[in-house]
Backbone as XML, in Angstrom:
<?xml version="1.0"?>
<chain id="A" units="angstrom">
  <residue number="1" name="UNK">
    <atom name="N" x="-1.391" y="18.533" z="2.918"/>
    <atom name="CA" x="-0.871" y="17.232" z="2.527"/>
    <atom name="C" x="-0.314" y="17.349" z="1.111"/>
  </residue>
  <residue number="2" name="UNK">
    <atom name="N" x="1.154" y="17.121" z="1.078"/>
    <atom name="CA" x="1.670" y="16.844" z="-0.593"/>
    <atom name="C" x="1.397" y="15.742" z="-1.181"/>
  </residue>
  <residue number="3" name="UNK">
    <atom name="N" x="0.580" y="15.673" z="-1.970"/>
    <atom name="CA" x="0.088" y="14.732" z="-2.576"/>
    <atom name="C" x="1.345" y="14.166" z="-3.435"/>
  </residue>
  <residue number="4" name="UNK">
    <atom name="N" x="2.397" y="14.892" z="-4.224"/>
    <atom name="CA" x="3.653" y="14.830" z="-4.825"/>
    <atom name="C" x="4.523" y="13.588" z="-3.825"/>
  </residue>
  <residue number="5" name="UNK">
    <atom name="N" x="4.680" y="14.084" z="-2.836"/>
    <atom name="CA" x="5.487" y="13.636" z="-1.714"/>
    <atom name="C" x="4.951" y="12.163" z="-1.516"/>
  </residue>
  <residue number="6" name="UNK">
    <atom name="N" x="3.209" y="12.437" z="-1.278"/>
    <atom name="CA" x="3.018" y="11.204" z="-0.413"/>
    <atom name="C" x="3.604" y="9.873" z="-2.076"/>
  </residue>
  <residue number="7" name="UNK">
    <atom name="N" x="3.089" y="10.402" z="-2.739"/>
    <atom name="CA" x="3.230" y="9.247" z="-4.195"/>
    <atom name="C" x="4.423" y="8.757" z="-4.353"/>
  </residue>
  <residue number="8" name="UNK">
    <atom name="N" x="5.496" y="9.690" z="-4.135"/>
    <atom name="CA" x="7.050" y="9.606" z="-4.712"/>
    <atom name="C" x="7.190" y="8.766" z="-3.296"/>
  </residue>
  <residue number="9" name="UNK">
    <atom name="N" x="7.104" y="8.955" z="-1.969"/>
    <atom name="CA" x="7.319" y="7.796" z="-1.228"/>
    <atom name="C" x="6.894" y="6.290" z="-1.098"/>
  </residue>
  <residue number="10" name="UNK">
    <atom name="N" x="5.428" y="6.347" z="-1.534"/>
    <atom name="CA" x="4.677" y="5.455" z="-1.856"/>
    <atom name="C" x="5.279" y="4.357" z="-2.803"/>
  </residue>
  <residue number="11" name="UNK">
    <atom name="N" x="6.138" y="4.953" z="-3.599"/>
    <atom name="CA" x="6.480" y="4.253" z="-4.708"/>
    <atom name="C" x="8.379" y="3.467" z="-4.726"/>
  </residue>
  <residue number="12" name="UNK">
    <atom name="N" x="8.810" y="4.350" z="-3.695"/>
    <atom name="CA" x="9.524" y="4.008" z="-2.965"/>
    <atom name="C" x="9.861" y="2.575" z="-1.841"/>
  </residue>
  <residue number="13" name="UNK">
    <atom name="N" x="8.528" y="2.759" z="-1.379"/>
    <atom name="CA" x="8.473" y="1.971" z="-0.511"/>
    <atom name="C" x="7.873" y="0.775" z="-1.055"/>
  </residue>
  <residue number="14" name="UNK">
    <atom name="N" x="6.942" y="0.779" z="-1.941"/>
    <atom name="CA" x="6.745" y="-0.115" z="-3.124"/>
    <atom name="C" x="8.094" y="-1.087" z="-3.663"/>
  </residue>
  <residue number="15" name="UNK">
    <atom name="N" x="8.977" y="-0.098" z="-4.059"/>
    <atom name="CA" x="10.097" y="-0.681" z="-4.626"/>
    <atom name="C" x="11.506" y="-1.467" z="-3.437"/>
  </residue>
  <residue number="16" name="UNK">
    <atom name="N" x="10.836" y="-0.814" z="-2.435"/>
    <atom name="CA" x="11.883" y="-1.565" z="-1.311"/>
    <atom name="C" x="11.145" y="-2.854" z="-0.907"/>
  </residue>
  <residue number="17" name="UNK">
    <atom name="N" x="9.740" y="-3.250" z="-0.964"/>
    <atom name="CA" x="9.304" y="-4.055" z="-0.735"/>
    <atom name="C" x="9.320" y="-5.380" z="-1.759"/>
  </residue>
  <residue number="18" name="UNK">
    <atom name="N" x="9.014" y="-4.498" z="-3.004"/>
    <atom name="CA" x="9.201" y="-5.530" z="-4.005"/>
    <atom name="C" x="10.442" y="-5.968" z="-4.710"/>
  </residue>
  <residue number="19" name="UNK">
    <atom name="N" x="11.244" y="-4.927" z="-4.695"/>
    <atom name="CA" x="12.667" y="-5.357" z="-5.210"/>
    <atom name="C" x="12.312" y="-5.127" z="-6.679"/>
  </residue>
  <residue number="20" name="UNK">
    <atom name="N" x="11.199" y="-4.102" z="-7.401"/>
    <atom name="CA" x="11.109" y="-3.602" z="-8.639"/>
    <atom name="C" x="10.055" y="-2.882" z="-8.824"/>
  </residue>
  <residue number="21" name="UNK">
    <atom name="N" x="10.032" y="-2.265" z="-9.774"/>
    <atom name="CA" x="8.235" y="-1.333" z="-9.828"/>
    <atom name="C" x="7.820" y="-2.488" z="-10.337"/>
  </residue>
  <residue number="22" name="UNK">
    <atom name="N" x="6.372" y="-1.862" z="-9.782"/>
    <atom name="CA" x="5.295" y="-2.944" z="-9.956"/>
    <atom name="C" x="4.049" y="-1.845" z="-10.360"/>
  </residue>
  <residue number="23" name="UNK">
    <atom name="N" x="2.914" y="-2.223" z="-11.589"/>
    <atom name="CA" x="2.452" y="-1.352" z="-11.869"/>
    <atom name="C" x="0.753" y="-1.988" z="-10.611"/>
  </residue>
  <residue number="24" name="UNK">
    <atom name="N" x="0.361" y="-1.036" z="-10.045"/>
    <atom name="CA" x="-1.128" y="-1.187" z="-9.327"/>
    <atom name="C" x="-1.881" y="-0.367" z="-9.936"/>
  </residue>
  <residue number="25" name="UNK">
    <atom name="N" x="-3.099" y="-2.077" z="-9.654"/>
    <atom name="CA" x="-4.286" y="-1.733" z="-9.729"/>
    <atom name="C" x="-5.234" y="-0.063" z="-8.869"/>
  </residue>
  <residue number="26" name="UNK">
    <atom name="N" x="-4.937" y="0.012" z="-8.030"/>
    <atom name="CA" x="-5.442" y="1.152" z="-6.831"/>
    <atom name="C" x="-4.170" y="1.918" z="-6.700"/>
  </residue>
  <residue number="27" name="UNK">
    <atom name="N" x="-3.773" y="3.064" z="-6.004"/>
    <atom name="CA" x="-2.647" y="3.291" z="-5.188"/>
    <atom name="C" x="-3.800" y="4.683" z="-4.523"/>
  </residue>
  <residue number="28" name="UNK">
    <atom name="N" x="-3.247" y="5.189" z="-3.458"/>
    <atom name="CA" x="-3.907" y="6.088" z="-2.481"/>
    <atom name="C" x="-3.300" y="6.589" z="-1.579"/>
  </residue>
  <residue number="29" name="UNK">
    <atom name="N" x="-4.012" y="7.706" z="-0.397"/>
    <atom name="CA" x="-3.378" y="8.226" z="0.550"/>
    <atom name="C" x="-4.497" y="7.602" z="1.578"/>
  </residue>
  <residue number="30" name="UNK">
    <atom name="N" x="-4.682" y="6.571" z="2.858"/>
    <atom name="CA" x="-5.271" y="6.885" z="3.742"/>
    <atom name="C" x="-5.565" y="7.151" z="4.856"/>
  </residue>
  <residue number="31" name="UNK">
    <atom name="N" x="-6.531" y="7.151" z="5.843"/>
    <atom name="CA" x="-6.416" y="7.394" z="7.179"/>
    <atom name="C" x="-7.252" y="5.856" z="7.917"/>
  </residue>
  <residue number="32" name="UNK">
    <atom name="N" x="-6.776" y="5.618" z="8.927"/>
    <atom name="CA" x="-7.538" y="4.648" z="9.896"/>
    <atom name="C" x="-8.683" y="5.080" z="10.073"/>
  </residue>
  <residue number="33" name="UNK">
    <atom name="N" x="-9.637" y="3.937" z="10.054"/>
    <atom name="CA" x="-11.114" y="5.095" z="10.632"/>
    <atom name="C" x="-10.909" y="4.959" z="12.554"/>
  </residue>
  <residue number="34" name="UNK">
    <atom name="N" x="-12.251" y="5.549" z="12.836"/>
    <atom name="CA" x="-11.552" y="5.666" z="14.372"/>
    <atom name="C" x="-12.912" y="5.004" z="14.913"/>
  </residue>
  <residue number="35" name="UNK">
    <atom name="N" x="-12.178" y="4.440" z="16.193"/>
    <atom name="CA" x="-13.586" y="4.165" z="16.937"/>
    <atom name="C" x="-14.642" y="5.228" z="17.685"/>
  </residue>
  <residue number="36" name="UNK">
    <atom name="N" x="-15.731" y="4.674" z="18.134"/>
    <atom name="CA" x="-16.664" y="5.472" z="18.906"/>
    <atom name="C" x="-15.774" y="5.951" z="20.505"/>
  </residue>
  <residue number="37" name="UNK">
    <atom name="N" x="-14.993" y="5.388" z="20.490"/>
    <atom name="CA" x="-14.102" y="5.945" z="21.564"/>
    <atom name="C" x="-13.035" y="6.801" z="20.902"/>
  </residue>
  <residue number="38" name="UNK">
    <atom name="N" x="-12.792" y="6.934" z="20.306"/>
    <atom name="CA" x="-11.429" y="7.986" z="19.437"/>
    <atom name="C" x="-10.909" y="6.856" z="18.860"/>
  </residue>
  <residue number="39" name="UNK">
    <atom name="N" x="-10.537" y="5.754" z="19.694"/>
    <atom name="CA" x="-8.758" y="4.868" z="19.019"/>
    <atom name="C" x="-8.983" y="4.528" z="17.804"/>
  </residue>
  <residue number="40" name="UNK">
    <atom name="N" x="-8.198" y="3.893" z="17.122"/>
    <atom name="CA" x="-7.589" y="3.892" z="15.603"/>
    <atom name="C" x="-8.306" y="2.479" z="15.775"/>
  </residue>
  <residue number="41" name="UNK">
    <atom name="N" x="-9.007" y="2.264" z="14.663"/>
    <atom name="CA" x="-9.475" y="0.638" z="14.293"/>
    <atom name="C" x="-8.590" y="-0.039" z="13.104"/>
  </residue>
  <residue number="42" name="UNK">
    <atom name="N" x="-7.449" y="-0.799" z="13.346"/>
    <atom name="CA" x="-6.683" y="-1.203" z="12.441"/>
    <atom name="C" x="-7.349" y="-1.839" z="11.356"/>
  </residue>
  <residue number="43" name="UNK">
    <atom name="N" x="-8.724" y="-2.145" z="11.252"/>
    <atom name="CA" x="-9.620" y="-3.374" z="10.467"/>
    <atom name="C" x="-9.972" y="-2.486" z="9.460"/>
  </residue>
  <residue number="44" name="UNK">
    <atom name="N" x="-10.390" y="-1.407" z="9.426"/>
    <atom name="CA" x="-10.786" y="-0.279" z="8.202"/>
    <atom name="C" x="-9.741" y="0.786" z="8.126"/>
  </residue>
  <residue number="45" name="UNK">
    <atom name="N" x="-9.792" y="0.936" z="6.782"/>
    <atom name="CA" x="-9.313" y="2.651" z="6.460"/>
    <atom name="C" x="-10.530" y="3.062" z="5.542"/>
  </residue>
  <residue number="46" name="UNK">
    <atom name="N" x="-9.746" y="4.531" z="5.468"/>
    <atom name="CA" x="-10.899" y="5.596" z="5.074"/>
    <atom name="C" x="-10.074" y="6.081" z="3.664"/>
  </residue>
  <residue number="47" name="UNK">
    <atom name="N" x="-10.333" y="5.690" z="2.706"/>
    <atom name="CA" x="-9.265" y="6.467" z="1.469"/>
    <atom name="C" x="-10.056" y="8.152" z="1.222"/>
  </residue>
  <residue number="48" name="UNK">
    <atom name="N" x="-8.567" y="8.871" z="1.442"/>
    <atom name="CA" x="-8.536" y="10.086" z="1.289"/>
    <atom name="C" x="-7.973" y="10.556" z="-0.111"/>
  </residue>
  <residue number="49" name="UNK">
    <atom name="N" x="-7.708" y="9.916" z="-0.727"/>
    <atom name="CA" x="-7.002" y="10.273" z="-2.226"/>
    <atom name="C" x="-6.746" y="9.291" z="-3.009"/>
  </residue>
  <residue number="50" name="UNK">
    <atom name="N" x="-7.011" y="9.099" z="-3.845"/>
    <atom name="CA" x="-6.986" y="7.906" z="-5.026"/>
    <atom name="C" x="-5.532" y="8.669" z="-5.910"/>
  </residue>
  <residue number="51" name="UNK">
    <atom name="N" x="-4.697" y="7.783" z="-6.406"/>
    <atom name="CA" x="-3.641" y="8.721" z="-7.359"/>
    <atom name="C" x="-3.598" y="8.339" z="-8.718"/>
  </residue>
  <residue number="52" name="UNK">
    <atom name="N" x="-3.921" y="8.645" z="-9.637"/>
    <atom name="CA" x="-4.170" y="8.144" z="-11.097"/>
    <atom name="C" x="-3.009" y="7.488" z="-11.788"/>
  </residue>
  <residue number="53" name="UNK">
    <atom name="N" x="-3.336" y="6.557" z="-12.061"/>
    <atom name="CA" x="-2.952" y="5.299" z="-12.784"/>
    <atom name="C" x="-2.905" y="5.026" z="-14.156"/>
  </residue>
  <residue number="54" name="UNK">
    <atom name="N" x="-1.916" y="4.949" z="-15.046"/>
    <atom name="CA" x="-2.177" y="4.893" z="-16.452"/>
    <atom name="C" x="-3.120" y="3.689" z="-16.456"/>
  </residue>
  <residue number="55" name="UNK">
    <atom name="N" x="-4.092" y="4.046" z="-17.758"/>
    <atom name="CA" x="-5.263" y="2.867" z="-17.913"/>
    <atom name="C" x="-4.246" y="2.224" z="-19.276"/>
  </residue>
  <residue number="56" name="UNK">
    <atom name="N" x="-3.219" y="2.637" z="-19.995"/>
    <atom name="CA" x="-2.438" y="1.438" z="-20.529"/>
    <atom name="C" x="-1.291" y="0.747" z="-20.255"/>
  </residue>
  <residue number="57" name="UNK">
    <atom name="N" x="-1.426" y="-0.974" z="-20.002"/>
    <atom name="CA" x="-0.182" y="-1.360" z="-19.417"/>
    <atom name="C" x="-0.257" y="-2.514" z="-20.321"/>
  </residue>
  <residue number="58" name="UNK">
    <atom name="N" x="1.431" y="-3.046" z="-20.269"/>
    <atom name="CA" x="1.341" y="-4.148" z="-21.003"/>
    <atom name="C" x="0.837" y="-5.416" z="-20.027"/>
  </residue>
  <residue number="59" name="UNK">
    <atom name="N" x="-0.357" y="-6.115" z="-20.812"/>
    <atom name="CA" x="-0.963" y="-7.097" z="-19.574"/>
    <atom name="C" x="-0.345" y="-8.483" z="-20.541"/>
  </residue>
  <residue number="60" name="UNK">
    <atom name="N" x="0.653" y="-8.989" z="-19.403"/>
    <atom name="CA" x="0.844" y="-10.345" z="-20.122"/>
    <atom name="C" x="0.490" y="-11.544" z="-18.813"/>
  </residue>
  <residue number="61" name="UNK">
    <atom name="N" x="-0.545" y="-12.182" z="-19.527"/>
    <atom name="CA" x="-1.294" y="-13.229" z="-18.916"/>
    <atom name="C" x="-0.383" y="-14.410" z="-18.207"/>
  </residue>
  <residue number="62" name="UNK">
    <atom name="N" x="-0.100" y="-14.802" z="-17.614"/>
    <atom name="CA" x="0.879" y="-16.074" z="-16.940"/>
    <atom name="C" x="0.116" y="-17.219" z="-16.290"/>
  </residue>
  <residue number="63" name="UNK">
    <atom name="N" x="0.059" y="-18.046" z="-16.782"/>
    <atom name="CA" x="-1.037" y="-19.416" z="-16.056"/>
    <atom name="C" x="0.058" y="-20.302" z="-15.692"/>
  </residue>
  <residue number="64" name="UNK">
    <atom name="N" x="-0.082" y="-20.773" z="-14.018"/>
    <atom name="CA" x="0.099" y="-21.861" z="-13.325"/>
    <atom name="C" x="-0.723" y="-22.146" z="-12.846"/>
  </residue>
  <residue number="65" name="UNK">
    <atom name="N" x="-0.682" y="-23.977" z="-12.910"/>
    <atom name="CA" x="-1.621" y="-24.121" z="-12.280"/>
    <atom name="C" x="-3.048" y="-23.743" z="-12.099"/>
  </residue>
  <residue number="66" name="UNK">
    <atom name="N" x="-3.727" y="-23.530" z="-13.397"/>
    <atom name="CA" x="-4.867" y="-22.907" z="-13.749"/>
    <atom name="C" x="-5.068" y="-21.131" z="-13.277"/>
  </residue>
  <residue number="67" name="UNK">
    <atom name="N" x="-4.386" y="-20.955" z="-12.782"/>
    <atom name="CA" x="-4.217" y="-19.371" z="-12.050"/>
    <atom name="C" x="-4.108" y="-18.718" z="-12.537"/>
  </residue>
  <residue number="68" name="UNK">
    <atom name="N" x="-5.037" y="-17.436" z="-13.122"/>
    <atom name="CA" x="-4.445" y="-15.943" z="-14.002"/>
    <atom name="C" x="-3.873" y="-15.341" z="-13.367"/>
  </residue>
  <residue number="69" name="UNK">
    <atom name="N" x="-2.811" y="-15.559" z="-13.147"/>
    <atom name="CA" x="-2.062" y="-14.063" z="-12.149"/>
    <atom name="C" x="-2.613" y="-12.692" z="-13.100"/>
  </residue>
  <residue number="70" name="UNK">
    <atom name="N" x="-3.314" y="-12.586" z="-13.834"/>
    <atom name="CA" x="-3.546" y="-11.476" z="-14.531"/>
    <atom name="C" x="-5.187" y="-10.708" z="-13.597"/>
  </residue>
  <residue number="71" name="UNK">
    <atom name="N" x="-5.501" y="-11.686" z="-13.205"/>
    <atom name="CA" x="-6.741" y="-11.669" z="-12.423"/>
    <atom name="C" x="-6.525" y="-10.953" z="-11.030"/>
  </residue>
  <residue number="72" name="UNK">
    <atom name="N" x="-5.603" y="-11.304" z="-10.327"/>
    <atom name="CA" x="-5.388" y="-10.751" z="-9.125"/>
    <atom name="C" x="-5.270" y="-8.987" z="-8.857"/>
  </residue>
  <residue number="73" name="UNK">
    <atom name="N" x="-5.616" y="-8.710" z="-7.941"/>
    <atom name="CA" x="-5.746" y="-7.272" z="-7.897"/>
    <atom name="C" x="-4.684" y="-6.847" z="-6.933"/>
  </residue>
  <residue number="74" name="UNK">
    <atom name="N" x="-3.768" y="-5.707" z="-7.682"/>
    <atom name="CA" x="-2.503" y="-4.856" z="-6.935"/>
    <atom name="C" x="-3.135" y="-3.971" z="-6.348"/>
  </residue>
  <residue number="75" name="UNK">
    <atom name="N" x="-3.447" y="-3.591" z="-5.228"/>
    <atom name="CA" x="-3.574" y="-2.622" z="-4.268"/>
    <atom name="C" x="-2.861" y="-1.867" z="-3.381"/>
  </residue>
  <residue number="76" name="UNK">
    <atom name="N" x="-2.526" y="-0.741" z="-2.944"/>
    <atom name="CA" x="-1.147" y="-0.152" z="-2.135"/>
    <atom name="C" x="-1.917" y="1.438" z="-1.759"/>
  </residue>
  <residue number="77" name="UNK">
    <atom name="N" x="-1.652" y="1.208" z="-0.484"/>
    <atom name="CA" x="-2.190" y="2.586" z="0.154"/>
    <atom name="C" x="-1.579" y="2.918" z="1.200"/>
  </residue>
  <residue number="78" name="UNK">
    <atom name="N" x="-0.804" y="4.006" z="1.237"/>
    <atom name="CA" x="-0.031" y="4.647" z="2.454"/>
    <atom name="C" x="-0.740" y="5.815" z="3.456"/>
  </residue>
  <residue number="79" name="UNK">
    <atom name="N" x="-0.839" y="5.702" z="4.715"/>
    <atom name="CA" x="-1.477" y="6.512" z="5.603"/>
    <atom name="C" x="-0.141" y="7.650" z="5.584"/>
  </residue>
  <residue number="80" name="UNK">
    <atom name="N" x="-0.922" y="8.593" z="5.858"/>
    <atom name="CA" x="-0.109" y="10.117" z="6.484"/>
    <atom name="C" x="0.990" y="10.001" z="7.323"/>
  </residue>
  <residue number="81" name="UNK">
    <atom name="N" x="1.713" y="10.856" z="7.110"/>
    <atom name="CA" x="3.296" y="10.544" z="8.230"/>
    <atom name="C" x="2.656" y="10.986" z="9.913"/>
  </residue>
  <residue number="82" name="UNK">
    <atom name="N" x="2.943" y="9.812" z="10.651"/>
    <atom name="CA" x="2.182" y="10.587" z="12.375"/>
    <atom name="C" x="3.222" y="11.004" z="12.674"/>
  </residue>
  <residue number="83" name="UNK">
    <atom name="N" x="3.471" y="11.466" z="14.058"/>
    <atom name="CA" x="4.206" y="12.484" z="14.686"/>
    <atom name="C" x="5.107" y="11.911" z="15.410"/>
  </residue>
  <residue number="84" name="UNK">
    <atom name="N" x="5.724" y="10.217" z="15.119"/>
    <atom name="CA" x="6.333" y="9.787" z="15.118"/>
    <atom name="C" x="7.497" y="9.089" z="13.920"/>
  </residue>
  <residue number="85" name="UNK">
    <atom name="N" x="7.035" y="9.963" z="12.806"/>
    <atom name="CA" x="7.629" y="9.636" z="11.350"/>
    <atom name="C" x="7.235" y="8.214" z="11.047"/>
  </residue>
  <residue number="86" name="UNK">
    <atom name="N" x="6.307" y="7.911" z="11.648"/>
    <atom name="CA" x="6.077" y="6.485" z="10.926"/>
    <atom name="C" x="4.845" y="6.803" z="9.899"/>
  </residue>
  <residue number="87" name="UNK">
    <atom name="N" x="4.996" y="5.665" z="8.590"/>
    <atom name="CA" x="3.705" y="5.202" z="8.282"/>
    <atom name="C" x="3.518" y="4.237" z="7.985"/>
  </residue>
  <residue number="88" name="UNK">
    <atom name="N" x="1.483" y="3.439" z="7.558"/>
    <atom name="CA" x="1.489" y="2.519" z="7.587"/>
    <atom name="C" x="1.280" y="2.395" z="6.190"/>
  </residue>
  <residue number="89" name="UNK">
    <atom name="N" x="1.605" y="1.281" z="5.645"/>
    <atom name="CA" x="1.278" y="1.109" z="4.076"/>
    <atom name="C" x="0.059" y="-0.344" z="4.366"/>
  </residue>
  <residue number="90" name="UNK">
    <atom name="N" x="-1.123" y="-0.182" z="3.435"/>
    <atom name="CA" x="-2.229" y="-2.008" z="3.153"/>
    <atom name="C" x="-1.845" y="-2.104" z="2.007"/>
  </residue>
  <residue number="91" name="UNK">
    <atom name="N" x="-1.521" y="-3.192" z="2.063"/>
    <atom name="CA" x="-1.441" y="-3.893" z="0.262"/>
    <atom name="C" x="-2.121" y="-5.124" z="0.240"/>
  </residue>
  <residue number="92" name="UNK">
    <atom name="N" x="-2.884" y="-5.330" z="-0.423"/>
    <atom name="CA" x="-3.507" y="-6.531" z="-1.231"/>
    <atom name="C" x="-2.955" y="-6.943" z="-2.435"/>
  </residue>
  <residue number="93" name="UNK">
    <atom name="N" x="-2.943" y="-8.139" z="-2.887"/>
    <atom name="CA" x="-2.807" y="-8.495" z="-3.846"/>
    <atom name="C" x="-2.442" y="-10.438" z="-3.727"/>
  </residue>
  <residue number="94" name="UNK">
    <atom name="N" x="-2.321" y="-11.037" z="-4.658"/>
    <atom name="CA" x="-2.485" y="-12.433" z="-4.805"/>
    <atom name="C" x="-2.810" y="-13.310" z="-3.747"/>
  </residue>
  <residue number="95" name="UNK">
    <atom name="N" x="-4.001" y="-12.532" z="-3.313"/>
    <atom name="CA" x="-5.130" y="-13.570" z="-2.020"/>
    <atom name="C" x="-4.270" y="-12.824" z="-0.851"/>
  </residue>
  <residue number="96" name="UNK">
    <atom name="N" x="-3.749" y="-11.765" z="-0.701"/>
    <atom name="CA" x="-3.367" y="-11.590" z="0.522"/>
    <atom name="C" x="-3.389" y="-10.572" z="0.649"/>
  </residue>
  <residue number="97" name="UNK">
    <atom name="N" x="-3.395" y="-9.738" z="1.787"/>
    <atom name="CA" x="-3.273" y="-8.304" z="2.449"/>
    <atom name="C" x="-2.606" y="-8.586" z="3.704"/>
  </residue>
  <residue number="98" name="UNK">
    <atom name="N" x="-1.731" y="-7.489" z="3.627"/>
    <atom name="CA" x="-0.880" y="-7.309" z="4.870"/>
    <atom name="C" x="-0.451" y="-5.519" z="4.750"/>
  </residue>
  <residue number="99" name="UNK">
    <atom name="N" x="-0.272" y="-5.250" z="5.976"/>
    <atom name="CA" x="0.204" y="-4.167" z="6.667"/>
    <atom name="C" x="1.625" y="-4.043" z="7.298"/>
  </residue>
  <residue number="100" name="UNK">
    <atom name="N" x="2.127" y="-2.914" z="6.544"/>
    <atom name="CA" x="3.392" y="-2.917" z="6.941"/>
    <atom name="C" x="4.013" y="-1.313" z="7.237"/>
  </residue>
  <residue number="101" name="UNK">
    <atom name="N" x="4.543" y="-1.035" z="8.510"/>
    <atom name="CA" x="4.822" y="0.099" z="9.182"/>
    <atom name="C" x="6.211" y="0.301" z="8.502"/>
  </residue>
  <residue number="102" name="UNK">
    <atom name="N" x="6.789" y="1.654" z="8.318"/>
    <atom name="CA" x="7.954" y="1.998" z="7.951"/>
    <atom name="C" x="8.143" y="3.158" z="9.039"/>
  </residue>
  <residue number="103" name="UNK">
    <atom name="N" x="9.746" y="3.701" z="9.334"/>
    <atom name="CA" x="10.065" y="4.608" z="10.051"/>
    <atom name="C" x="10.476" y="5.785" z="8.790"/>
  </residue>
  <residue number="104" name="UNK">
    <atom name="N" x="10.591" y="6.610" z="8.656"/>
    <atom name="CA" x="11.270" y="7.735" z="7.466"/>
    <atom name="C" x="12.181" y="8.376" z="8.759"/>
  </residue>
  <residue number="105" name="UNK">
    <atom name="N" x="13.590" y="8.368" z="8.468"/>
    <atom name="CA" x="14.750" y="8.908" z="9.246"/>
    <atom name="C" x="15.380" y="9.446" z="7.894"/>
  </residue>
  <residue number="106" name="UNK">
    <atom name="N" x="15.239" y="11.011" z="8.266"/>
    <atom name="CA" x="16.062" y="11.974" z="6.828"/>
    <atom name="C" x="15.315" y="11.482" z="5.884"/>
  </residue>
  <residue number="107" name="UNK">
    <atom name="N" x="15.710" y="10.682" z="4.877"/>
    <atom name="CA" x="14.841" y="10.863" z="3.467"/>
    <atom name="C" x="14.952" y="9.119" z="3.286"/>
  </residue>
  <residue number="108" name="UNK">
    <atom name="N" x="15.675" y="8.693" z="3.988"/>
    <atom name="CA" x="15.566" y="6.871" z="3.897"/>
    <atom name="C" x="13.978" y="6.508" z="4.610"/>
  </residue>
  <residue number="109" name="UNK">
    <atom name="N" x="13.983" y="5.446" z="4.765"/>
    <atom name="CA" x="12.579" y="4.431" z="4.787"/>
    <atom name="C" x="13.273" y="3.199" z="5.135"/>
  </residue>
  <residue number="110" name="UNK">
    <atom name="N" x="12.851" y="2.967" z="6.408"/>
    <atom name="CA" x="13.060" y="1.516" z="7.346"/>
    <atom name="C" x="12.065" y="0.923" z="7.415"/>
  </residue>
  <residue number="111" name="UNK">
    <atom name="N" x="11.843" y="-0.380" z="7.466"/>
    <atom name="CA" x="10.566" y="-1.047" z="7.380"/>
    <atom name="C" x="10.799" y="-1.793" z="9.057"/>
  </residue>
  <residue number="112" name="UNK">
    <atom name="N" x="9.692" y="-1.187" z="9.774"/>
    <atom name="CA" x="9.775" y="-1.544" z="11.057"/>
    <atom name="C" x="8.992" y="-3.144" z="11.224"/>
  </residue>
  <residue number="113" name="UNK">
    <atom name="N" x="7.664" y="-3.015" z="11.054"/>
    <atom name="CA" x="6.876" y="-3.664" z="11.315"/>
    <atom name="C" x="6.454" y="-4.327" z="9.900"/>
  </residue>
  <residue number="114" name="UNK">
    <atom name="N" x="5.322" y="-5.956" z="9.782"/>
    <atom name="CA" x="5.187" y="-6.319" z="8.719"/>
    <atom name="C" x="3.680" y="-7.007" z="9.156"/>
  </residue>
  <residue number="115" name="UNK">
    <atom name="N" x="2.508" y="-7.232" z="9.061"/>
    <atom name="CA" x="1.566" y="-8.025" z="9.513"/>
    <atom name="C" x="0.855" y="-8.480" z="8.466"/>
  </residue>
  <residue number="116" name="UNK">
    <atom name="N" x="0.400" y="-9.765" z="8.223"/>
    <atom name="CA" x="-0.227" y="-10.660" z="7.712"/>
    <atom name="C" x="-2.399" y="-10.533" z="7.622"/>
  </residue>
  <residue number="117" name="UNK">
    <atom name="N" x="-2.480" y="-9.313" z="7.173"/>
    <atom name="CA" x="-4.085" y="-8.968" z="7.841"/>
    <atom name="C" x="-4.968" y="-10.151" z="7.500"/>
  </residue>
  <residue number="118" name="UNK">
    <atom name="N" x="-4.898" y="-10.746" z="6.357"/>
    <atom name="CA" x="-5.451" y="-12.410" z="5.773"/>
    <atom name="C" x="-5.352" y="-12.577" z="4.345"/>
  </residue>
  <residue number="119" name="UNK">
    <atom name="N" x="-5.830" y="-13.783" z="4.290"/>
    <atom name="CA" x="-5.039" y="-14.953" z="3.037"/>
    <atom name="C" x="-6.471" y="-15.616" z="2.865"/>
  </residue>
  <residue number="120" name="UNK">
    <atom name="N" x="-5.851" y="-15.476" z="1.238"/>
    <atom name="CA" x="-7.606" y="-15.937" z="0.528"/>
    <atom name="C" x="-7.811" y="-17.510" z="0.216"/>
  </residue>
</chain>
């Protein structure tokens, strides 16, 4: 596993989603855990690699509505490419997590799929 690779896509796909870098709290490589039958349990992953994160950023506080957006936690973790060039990316962040599948065709990144996992 290129750990190089998986990050530089990761961050990619980050930026196609967000429409800018965004600095996270977490970022990672993981795998689905599996059931007692083999299949893939979409409800857990298993983090296989944590990727280091500068511990200095500029933190500028923003209140609406009593809300620290400074409080909320950026999370982003991309599973391994399967043998269908897809992967899945979890992201958390401002009360929400969702899952979102991409295709990799040549060196682009299509965002196939998008799911809503829950809202805080």
């Amino acid at each position: 596993m290129d750990l190089y690779y998986y990050e530089d896509l990761l961050n990619r796909i980050a930026i196609s989603l967000y429409g800018t870098k965004i600095v996270f709290d977490k970022k990672g490589v993981f795998e689905w855990d599996k059931r007692p039958d083999g299949s893939i349990s979409y409800r857990s992953i298993k983090v296989l690699h944590k990727f280091q994160i500068p511990t200095t950023k500029n933190e500028i506080v923003e209140t609406k509505s009593k809300v620290s957006y400074l409080s909320l936690k950026n999370n982003i973790y991309i599973s391994k490419i399967s043998d269908e060039s897809t992967v899945d990316v979890y992201s958390s962040g401002g009360g929400m997590v969702k899952r979102y599948t991409f295709k990799i065709i040549d060196s682009k990144i299509q965002k196939v799929k998008e799911t809503v996992i829950s809202i805080r």
